[in-house]
N, C-alpha and C positions, 0 to 999 in steps of 0.2 A: 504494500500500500504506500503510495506516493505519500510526501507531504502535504500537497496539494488536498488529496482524498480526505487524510486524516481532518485536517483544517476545517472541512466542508463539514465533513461528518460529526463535529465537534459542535461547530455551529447549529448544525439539524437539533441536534439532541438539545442544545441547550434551550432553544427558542420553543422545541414542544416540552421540555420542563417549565418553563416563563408561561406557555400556554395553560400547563396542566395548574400550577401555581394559581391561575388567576382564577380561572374555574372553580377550584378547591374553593376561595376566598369567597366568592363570591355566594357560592353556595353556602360556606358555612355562616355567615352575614344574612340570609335568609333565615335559615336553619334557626338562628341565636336570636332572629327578633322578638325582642321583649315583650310579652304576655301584659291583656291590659288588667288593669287593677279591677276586682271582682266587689264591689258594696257589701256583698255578702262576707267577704274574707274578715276575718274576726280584729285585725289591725286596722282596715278600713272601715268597718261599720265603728271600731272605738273611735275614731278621729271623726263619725260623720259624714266621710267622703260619700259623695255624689258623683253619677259622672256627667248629669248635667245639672248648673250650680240654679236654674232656675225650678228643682225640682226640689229643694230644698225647704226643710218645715222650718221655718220662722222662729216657731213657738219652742220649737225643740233647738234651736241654735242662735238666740237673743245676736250672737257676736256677727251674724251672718248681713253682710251689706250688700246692696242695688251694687251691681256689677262688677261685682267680685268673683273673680274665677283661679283656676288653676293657672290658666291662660299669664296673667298679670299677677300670679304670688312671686316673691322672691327666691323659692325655692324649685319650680318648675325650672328644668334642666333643658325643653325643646327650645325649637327655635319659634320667632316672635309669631311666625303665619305658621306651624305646626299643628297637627289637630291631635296630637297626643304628644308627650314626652316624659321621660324620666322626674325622679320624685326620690330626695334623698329617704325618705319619708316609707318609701316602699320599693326598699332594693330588688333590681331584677325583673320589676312591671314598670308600667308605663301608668299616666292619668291623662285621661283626656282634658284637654285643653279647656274647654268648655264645662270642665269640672268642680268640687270648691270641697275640700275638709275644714275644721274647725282652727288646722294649722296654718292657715292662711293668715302671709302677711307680705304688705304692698308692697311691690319690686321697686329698692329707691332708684 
């Protein structure tokens, strides 16, 4: 086998490794997206979480204000137009955007 060969042949291998690589990733990125936060799950019904904040009993959550969501707490982790994100609050799920627990507080 020529130089030449080997070179090429090196090359091949390396580009469907990069290929297989990205593949892998990309699936596994699927595979690992975050599960959304359940109302029912016994950490989320103790904090009150809703996952949408206009579904919210008043009388059971005094601290609860007109336009207060998960969306605009300080501690939602998505991004500003996101319709769910991360929540230090509930490692490993997500809250919807449009959601509100009693740990809400306004993003300075």
């Amino acid at each position: 086998m020529t130089r030449l060969t080997s070179l090429s042949s090196n090359r091949r291998v390396f580009m469907m490794q990069v290929a297989s690589a990205a593949t892998a990733a990309l699936v596994v990125s699927d595979a690992s997206a975050q599960a959304m936060v359940d109302e029912k799950d016994p950490q989320a019904a103790g904090l009150g979480y809703k996952a949408d904040a206009s579904k919210v009993d008043k009388a059971k959550n005094p601290k609860f204000a007109a336009g207060a969501h998960c969306g605009n707490c300080a501690l939602f982790q998505g991004k500003a137009d996101a319709a769910a994100g991360g929540c230090p609050l509930f490692t490993g799920k997500q809250v919807a955007s449009k959601g509100w627990c009693t740990a809400w507080a306004k993003k300075g």
